[in-house]
BALOBA-1460 file (C-alpha; in Angstrom, 3 decimals):
// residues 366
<rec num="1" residu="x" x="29.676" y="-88.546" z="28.143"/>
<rec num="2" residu="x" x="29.547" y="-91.880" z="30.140"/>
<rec num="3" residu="x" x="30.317" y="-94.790" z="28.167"/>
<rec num="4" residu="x" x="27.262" y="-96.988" z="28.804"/>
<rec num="5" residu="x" x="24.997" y="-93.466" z="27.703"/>
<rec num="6" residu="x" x="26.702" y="-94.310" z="24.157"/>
<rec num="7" residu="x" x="25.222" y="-97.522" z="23.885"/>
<rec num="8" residu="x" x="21.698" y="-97.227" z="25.231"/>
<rec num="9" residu="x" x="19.358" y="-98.083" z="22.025"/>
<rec num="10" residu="x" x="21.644" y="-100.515" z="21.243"/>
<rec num="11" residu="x" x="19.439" y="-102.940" z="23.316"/>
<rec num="12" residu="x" x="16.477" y="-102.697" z="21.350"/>
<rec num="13" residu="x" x="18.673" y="-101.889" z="18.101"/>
<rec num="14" residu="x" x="19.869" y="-105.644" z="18.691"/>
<rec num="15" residu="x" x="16.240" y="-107.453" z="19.544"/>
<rec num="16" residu="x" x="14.906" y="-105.570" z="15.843"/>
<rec num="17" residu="x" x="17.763" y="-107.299" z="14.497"/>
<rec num="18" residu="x" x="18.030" y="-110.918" z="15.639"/>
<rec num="19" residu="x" x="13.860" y="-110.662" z="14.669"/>
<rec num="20" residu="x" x="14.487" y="-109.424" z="10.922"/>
<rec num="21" residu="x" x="17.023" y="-112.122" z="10.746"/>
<rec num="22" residu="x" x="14.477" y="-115.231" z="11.559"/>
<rec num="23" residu="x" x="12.013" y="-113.830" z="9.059"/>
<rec num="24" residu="x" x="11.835" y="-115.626" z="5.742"/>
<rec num="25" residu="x" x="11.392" y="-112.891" z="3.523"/>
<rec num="26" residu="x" x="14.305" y="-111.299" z="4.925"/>
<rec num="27" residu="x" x="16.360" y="-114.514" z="4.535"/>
<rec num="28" residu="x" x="15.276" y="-114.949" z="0.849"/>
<rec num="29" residu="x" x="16.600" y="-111.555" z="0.016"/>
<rec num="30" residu="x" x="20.255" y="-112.663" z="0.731"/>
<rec num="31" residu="x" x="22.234" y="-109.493" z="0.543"/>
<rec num="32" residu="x" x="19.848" y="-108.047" z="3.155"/>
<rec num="33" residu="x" x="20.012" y="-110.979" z="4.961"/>
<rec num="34" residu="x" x="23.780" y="-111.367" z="4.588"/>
<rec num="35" residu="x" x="23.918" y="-107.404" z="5.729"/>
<rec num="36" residu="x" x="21.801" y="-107.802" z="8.791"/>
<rec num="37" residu="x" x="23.769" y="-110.889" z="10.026"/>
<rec num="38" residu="x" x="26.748" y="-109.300" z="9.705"/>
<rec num="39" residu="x" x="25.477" y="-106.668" z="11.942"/>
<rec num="40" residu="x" x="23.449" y="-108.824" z="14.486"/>
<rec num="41" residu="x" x="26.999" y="-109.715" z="15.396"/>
<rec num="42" residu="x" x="28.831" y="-106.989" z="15.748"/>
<rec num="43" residu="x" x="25.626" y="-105.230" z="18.374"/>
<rec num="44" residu="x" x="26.566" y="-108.578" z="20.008"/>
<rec num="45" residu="x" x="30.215" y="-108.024" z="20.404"/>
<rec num="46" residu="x" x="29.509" y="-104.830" z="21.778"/>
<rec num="47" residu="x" x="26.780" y="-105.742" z="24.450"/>
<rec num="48" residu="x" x="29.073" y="-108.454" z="25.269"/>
<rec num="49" residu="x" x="32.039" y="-106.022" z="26.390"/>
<rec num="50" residu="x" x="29.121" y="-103.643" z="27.709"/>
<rec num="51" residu="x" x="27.707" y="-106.561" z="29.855"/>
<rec num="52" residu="x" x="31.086" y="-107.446" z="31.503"/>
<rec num="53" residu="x" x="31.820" y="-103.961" z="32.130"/>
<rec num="54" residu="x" x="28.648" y="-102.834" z="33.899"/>
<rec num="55" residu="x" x="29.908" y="-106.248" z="36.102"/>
<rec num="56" residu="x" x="32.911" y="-104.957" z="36.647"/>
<rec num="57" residu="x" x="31.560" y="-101.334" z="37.407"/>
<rec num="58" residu="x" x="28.988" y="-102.971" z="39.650"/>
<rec num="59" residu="x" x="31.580" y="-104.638" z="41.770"/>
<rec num="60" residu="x" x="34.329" y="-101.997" z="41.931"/>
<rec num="61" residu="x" x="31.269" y="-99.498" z="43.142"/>
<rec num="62" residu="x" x="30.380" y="-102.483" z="46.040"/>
<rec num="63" residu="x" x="34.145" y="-102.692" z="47.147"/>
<rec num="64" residu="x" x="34.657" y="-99.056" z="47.632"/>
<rec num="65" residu="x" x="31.340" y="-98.513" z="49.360"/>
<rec num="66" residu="x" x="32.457" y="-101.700" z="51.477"/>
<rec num="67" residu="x" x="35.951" y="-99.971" z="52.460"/>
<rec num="68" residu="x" x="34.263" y="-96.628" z="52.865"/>
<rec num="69" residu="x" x="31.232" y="-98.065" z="55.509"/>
<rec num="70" residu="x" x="32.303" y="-101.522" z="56.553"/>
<rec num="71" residu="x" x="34.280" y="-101.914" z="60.354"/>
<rec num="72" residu="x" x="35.650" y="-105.030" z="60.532"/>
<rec num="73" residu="x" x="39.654" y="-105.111" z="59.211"/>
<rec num="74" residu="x" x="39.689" y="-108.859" z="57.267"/>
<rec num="75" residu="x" x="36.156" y="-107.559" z="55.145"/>
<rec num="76" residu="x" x="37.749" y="-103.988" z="54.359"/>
<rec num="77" residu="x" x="41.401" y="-105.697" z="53.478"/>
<rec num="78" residu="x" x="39.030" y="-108.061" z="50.793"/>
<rec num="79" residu="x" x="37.294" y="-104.807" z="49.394"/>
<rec num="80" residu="x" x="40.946" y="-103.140" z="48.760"/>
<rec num="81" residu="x" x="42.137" y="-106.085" z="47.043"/>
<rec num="82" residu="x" x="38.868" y="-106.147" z="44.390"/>
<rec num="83" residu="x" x="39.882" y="-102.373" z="43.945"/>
<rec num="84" residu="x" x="43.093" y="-103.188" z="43.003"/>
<rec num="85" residu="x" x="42.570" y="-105.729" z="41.122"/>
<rec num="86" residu="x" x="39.234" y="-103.595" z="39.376"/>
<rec num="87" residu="x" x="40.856" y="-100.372" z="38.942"/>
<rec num="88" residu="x" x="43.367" y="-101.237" z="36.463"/>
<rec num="89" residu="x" x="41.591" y="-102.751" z="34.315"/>
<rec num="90" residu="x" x="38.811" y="-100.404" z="33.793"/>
<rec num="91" residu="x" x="40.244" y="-97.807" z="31.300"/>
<rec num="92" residu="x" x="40.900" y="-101.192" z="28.852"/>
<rec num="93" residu="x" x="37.441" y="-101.914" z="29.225"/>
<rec num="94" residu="x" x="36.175" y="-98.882" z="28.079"/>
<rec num="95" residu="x" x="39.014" y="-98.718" z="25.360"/>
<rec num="96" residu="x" x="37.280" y="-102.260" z="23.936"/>
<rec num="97" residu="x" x="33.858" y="-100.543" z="24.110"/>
<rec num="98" residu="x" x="34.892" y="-97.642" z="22.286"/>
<rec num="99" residu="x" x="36.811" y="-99.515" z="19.220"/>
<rec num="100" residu="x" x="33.701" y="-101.742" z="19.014"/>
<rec num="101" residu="x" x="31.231" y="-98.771" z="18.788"/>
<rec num="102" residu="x" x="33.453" y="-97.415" z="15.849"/>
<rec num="103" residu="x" x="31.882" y="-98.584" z="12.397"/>
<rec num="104" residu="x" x="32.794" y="-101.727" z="11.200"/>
<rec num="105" residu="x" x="34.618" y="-101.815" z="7.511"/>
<rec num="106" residu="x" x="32.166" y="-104.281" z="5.879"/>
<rec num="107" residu="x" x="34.831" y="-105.826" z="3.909"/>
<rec num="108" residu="x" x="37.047" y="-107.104" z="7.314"/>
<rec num="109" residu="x" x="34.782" y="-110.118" z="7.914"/>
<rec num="110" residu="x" x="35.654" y="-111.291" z="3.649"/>
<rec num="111" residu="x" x="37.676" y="-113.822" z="2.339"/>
<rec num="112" residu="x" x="40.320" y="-112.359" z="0.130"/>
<rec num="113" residu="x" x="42.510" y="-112.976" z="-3.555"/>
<rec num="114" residu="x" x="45.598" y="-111.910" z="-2.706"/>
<rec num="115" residu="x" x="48.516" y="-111.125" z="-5.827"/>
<rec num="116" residu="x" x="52.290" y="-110.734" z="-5.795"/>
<rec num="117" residu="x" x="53.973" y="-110.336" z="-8.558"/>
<rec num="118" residu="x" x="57.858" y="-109.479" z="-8.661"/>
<rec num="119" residu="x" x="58.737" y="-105.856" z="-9.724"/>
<rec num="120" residu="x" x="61.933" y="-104.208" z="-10.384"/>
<rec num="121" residu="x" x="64.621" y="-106.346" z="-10.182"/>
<rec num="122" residu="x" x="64.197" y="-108.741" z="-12.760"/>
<rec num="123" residu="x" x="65.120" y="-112.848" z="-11.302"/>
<rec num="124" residu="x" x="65.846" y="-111.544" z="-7.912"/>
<rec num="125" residu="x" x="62.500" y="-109.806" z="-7.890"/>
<rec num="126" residu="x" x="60.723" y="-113.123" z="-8.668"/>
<rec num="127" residu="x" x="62.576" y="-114.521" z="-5.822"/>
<rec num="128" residu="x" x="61.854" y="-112.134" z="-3.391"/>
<rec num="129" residu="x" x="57.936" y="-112.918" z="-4.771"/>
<rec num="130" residu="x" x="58.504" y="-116.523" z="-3.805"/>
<rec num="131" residu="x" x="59.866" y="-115.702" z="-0.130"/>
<rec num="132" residu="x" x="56.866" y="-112.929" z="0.421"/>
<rec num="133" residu="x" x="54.725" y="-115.930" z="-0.658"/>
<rec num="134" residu="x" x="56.077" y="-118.481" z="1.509"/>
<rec num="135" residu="x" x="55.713" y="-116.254" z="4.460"/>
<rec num="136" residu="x" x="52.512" y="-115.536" z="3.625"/>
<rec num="137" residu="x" x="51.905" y="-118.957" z="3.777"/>
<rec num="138" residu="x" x="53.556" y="-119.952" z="7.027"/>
<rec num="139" residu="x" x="51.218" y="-116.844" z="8.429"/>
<rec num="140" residu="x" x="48.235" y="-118.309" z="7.439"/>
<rec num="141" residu="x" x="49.377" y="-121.831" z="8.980"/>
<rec num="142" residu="x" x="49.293" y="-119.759" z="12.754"/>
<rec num="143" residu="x" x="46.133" y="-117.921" z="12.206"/>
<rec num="144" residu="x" x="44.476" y="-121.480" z="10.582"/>
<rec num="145" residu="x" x="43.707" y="-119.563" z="7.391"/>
<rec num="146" residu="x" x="43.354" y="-121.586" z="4.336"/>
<rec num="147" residu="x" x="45.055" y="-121.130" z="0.871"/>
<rec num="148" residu="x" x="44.552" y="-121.588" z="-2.742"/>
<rec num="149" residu="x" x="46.629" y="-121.152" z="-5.534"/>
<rec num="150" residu="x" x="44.619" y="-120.105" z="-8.665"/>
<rec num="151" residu="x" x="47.536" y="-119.217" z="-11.257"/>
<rec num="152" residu="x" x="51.110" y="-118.676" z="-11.104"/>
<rec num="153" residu="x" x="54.142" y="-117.851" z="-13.343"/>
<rec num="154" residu="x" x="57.713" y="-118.775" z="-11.883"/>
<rec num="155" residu="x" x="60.856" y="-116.613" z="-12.459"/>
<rec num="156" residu="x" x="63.725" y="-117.808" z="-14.487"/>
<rec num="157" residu="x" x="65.716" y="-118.685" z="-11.295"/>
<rec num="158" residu="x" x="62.407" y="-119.757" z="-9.166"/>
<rec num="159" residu="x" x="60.330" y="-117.376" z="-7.406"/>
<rec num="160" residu="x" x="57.487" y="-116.373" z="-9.226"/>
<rec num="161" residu="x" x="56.814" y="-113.568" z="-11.681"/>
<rec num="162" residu="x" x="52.947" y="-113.790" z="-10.252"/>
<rec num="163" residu="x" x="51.006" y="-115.531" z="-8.486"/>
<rec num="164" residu="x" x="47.113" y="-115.153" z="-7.848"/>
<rec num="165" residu="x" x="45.524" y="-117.088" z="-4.602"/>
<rec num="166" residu="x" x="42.676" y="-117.112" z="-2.376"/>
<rec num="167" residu="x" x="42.284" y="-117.051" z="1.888"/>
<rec num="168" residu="x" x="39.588" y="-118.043" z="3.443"/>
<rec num="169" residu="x" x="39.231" y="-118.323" z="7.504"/>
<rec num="170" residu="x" x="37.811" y="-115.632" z="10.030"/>
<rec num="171" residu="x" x="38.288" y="-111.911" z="9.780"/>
<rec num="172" residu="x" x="40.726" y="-112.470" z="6.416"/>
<rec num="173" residu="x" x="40.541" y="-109.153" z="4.594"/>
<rec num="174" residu="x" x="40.642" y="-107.324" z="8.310"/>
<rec num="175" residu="x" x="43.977" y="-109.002" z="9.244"/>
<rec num="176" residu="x" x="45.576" y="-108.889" z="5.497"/>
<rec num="177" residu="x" x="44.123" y="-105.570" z="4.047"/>
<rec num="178" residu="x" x="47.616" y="-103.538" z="5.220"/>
<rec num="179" residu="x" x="49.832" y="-105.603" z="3.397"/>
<rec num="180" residu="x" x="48.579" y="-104.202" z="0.404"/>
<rec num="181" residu="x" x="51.578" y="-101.717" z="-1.257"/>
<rec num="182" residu="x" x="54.993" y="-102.182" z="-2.633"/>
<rec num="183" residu="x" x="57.530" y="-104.324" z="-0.544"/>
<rec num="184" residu="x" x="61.310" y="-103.020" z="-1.259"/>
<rec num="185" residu="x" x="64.089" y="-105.830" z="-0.209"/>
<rec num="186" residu="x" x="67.892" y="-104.834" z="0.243"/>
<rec num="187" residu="x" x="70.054" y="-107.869" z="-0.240"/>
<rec num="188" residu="x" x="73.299" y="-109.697" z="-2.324"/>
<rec num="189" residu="x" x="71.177" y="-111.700" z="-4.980"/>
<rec num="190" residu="x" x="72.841" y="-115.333" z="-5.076"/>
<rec num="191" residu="x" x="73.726" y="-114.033" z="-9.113"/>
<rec num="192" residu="x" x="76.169" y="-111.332" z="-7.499"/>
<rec num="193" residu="x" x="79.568" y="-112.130" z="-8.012"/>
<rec num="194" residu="x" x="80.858" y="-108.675" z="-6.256"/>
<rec num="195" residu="x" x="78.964" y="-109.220" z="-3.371"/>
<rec num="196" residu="x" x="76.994" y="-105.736" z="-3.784"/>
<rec num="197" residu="x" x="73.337" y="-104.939" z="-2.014"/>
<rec num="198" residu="x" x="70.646" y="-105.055" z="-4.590"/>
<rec num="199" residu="x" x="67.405" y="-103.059" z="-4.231"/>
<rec num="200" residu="x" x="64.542" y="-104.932" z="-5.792"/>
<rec num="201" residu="x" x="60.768" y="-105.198" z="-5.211"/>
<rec num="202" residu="x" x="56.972" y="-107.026" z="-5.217"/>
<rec num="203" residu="x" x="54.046" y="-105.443" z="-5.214"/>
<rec num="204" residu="x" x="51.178" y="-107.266" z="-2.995"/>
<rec num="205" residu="x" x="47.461" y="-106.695" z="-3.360"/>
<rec num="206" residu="x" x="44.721" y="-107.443" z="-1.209"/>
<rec num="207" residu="x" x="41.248" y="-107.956" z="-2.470"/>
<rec num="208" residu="x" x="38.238" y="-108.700" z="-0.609"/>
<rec num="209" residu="x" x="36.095" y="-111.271" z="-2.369"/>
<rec num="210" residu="x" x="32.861" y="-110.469" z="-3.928"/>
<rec num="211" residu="x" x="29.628" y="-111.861" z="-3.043"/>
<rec num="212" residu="x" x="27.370" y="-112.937" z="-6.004"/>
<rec num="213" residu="x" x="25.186" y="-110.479" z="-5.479"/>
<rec num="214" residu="x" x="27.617" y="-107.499" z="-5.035"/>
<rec num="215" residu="x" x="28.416" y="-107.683" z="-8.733"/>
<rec num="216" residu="x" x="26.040" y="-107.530" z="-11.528"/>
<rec num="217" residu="x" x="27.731" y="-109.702" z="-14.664"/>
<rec num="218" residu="x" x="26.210" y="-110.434" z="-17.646"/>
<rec num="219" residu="x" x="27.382" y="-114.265" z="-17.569"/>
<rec num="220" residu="x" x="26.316" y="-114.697" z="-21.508"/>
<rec num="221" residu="x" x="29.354" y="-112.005" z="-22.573"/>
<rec num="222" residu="x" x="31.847" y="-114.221" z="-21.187"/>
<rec num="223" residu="x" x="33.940" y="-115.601" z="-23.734"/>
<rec num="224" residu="x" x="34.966" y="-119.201" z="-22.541"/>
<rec num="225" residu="x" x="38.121" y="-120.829" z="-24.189"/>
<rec num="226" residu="x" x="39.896" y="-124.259" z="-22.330"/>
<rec num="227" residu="x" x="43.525" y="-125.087" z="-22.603"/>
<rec num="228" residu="x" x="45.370" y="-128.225" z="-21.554"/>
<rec num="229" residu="x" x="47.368" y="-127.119" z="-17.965"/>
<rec num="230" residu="x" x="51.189" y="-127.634" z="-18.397"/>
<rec num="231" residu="x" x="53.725" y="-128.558" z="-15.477"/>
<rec num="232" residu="x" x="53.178" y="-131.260" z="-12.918"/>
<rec num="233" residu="x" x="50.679" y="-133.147" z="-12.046"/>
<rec num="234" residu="x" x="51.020" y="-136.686" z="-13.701"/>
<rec num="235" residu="x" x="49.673" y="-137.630" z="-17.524"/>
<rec num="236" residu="x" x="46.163" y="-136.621" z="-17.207"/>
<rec num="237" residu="x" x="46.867" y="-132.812" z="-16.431"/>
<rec num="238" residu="x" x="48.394" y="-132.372" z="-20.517"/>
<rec num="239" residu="x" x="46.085" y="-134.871" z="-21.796"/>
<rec num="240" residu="x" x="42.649" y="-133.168" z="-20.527"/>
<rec num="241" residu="x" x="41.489" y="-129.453" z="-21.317"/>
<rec num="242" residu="x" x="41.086" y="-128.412" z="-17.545"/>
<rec num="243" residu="x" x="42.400" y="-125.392" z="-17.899"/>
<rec num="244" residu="x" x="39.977" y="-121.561" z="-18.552"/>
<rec num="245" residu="x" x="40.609" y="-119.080" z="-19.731"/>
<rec num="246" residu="x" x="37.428" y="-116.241" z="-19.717"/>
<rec num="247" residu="x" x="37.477" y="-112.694" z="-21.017"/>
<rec num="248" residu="x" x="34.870" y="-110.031" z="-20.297"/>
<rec num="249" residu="x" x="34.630" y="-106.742" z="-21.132"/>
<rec num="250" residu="x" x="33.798" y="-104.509" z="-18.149"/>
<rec num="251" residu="x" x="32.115" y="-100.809" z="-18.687"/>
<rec num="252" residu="x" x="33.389" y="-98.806" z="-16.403"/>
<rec num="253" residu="x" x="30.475" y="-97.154" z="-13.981"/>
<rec num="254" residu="x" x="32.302" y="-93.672" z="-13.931"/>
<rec num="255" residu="x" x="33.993" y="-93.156" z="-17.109"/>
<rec num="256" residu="x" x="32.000" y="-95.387" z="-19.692"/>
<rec num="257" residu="x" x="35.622" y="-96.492" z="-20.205"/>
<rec num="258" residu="x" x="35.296" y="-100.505" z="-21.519"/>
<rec num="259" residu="x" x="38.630" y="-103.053" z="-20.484"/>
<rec num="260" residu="x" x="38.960" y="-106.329" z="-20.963"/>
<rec num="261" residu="x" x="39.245" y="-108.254" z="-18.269"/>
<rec num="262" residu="x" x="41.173" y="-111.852" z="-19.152"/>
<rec num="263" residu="x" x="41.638" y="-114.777" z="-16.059"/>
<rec num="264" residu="x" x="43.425" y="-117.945" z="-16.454"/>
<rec num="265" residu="x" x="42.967" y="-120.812" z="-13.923"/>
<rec num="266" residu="x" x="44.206" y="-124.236" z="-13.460"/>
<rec num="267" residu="x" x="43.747" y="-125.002" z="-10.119"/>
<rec num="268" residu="x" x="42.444" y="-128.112" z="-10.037"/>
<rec num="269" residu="x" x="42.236" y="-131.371" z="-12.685"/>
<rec num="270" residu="x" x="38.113" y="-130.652" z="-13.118"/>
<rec num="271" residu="x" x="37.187" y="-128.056" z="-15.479"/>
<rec num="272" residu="x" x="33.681" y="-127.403" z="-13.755"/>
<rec num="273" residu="x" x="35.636" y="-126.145" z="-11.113"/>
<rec num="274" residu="x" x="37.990" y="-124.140" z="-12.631"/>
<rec num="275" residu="x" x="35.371" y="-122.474" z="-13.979"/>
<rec num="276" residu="x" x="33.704" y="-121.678" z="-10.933"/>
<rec num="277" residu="x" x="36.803" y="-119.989" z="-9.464"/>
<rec num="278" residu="x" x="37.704" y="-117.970" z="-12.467"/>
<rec num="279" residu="x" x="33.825" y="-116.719" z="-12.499"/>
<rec num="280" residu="x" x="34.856" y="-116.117" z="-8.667"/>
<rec num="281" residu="x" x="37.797" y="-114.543" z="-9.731"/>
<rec num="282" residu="x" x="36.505" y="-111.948" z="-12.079"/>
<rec num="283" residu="x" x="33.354" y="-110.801" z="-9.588"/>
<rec num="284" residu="x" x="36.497" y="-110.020" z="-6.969"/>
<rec num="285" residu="x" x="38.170" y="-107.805" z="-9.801"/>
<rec num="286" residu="x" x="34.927" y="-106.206" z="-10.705"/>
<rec num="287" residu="x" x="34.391" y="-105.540" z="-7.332"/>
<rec num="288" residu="x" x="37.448" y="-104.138" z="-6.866"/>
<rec num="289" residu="x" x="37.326" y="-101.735" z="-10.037"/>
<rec num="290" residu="x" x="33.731" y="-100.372" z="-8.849"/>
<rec num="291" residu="x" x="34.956" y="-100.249" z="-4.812"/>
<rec num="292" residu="x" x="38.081" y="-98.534" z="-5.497"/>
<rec num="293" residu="x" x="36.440" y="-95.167" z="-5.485"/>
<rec num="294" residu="x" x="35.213" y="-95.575" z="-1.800"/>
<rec num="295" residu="x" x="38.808" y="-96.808" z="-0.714"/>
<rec num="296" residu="x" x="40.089" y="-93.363" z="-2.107"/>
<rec num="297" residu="x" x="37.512" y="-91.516" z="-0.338"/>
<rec num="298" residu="x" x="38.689" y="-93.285" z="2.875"/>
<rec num="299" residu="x" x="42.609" y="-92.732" z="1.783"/>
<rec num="300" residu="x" x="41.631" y="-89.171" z="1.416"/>
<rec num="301" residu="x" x="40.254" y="-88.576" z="5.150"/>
<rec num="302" residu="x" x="42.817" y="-90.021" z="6.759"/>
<rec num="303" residu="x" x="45.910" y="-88.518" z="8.287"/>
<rec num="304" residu="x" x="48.690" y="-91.225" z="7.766"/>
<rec num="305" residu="x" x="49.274" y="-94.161" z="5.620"/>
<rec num="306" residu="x" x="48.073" y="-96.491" z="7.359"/>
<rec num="307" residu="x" x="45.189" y="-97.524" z="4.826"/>
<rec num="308" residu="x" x="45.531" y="-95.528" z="1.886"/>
<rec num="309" residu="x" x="44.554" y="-98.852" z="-0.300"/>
<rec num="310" residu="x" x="47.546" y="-97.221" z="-2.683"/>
<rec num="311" residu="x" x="49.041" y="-100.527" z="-3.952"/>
<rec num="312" residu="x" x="52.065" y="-98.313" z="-5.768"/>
<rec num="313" residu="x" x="53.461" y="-97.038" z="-2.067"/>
<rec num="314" residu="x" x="56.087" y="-98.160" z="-0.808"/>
<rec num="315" residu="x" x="55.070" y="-99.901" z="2.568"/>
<rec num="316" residu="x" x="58.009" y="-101.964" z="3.883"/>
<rec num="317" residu="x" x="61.361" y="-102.524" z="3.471"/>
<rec num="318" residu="x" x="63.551" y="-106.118" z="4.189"/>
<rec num="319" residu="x" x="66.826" y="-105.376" z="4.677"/>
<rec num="320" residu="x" x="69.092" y="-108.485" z="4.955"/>
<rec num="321" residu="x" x="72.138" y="-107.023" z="5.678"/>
<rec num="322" residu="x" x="70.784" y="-105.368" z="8.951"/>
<rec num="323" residu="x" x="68.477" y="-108.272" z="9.722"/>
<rec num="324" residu="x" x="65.696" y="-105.533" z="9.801"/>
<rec num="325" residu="x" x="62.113" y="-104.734" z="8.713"/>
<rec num="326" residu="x" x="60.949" y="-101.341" z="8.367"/>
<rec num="327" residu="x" x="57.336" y="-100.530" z="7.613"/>
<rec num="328" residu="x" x="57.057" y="-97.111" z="6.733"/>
<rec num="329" residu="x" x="53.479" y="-95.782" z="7.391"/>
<rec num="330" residu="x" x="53.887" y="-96.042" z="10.838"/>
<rec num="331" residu="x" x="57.742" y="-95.713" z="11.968"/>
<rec num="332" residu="x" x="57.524" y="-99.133" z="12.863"/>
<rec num="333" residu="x" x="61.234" y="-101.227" z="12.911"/>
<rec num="334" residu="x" x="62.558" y="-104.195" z="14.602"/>
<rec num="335" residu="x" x="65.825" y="-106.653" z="13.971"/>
<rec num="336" residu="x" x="64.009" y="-110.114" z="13.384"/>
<rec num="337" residu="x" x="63.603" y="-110.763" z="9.953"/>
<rec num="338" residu="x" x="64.499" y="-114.154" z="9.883"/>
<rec num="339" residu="x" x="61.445" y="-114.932" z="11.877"/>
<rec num="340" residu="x" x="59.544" y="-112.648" z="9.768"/>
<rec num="341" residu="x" x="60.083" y="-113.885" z="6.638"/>
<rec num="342" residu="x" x="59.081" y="-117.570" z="8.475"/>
<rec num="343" residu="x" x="55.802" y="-115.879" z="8.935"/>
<rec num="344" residu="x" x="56.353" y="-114.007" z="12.328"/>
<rec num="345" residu="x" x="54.327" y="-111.050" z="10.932"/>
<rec num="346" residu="x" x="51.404" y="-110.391" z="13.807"/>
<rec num="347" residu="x" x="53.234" y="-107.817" z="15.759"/>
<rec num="348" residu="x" x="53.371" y="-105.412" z="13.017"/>
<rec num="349" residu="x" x="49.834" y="-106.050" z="12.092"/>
<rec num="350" residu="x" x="48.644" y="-105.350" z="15.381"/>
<rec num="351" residu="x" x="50.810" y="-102.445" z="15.287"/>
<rec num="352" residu="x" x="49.248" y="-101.336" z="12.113"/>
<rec num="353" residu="x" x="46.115" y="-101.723" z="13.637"/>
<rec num="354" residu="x" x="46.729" y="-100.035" z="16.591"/>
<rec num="355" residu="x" x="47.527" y="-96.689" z="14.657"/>
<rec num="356" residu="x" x="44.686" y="-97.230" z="12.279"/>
<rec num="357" residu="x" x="42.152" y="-97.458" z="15.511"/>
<rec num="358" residu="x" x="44.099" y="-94.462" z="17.340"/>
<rec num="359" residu="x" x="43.346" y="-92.526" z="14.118"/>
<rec num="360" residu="x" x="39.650" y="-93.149" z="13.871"/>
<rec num="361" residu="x" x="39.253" y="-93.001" z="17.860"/>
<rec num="362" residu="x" x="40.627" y="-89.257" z="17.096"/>
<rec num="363" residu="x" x="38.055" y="-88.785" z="14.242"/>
<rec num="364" residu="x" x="35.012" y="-90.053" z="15.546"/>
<rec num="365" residu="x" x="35.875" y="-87.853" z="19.075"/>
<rec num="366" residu="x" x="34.675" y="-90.977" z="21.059"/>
């Protein structure tokens, strides 16, 4: 089937849209509204790529009808060099129309919480938490993501035992989502006296952050107690209660199963705040409890492991010795860690996309 025959409706599909969104009844019901925003721009995105290449169609159709009828040599050596320069880049064209007519994941446009915490290994563990962290960090400088640390526990010889944050930018949980798993690294931890490789690990989770209305909690069960927040921060931080400290006991949906669900923050000196992002905090858990079923029905259709949203497999592994990086759902090595672990992590997020969108080009036989 031709391309463009895939995306007729989508037209009229887009005008129903970008009406429903200026009506105020739709805009006072804000998770339909927030819903059919989200998809008045992707129909946008894809008439966009459409409209550029029925151009580009249009032209490449002129220039060989031009070389096929017209006589005069300067006019004909014009229309060959529009073909060559149209010809090539057709088949990317239609590869952009294709991805975009793919379902969206409704989570990919969210702000995320993202954890690491240090796993076997003991101290170097923690460490190797740290560095993940600080690369993390120095990623989210290029990409002009913003970070916020909401609780953290250091290891014994620095690093951290966990820490808890939040990203917020464009496309957050789309670009972080595969870095969810275990990380291995091979190294000599600076306690080594023999000079022997250690294999230690972090685990890293990804969670896209709830909307309010996503979540249904019952905010008169939450058990509130304040603490004064140790560490640095000047007189006033061990003097003042700003630190919470909420429990809540969630009932599981499936099971009837009830857990306790405890969150600590002391992000910031005012204890309104804090509040507000450990309330945050605990919708993005809850929401990750009840979603977790649909990421295992996803894990379960596809082929590889690209996306199985299993945070105990082992994705990649830094090896210092070698100066390499191996991520194993997709094969995918190269020899720079140095400028990886300074946050030079795009190409094998692009790569990891790449196989993801391969995979679901495949499924949906487009």
């Amino acid at each position: 089937m031709d391309i463009l025959e895939k995306i007729e409706g989508l037209e009229a599909k887009f005008h129903e849209v970008s009406l429903f969104i200026t009506d105020p009844a739709v805009i006072a019901d804000q998770a339909r509204f927030v819903r059919l925003n989200r998809e008045y721009h992707e129909l946008e995105r894809v008439l966009e790529a459409a409209r550029r290449y029925r151009t580009a169609r249009k032209n490449l159709d002129d220039a060989k009808q031009m070389l096929r009828t017209e006589q005069d040599a300067e006019l004909k050596e014009m229309a060959r060099a529009e073909i060559d320069e149209l010809e090539p880049q057709m088949p990317a064209m239609e590869q952009e129309i294709k991805l975009l007519l793919l379902p969206q994941d409704p989570e990919d446009g969210k702000n995320v919480v993202m954890e690491i915490r240090g796993g076997t290994g003991g101290d170097e563990a923690a460490l190797f938490a740290g560095d993940l962290f600080r690369m993390y960090t120095k990623y989210f400088e290029t990409k002009g993501f913003k970070y916020s640390v909401s609780s953290f526990s250091e290891g014994a010889a620095g690093g951290f035992k966990e820490i808890i944050f939040s990203v917020t930018g464009q496309q957050v949980y789309g670009t972080l989502k595969y870095e969810s798993g275990v990380h291995r690294v091979q190294r000599v931890p600076a306690t080594e006296t023999q000079g022997r490789v250690h294999t230690s690990a972090a685990t890293v989770a990804v969670l896209p952050e709830a909307d309010e209305f996503e979540v249904h909690i019952n905010e008169g069960e939450i058990r509130w107690e304040t603490f004064r927040s140790g560490g640095a921060g000047g007189q006033n931080v061990n003097k003042v209660e700003s630190g919470v400290r909420l429990r809540y006991n969630w009932k599981n949906p499936v099971t009837g199963e009830v857990q306790e669900i405890l969150i600590e923050c002391t992000e910031t000196r005012d204890q309104p705040k804090n509040k507000e992002r450990a309330l945050a905090r605990l919708r993005t858990q809850i929401y990750d409890k009840e979603h977790q079923k649909y990421v295992d029905d996803i894990a379960a259709r596809r082929k590889t492991m690209v996306s199985t949203g299993d945070r105990s497999a082992k994705i990649r592994t830094y090896n210092y010795p070698q100066g390499r990086i191996t991520d194993h759902r997709i094969g995918y090595t190269v020899y720079n860690l140095a400028a990886f672990m300074d946050g030079d992590i795009q190409g094998v997020i692009d790569a990891l996309t790449v196989a993801e969108n391969a995979e679901r080009l495949k499924e949906s036989e487009l």
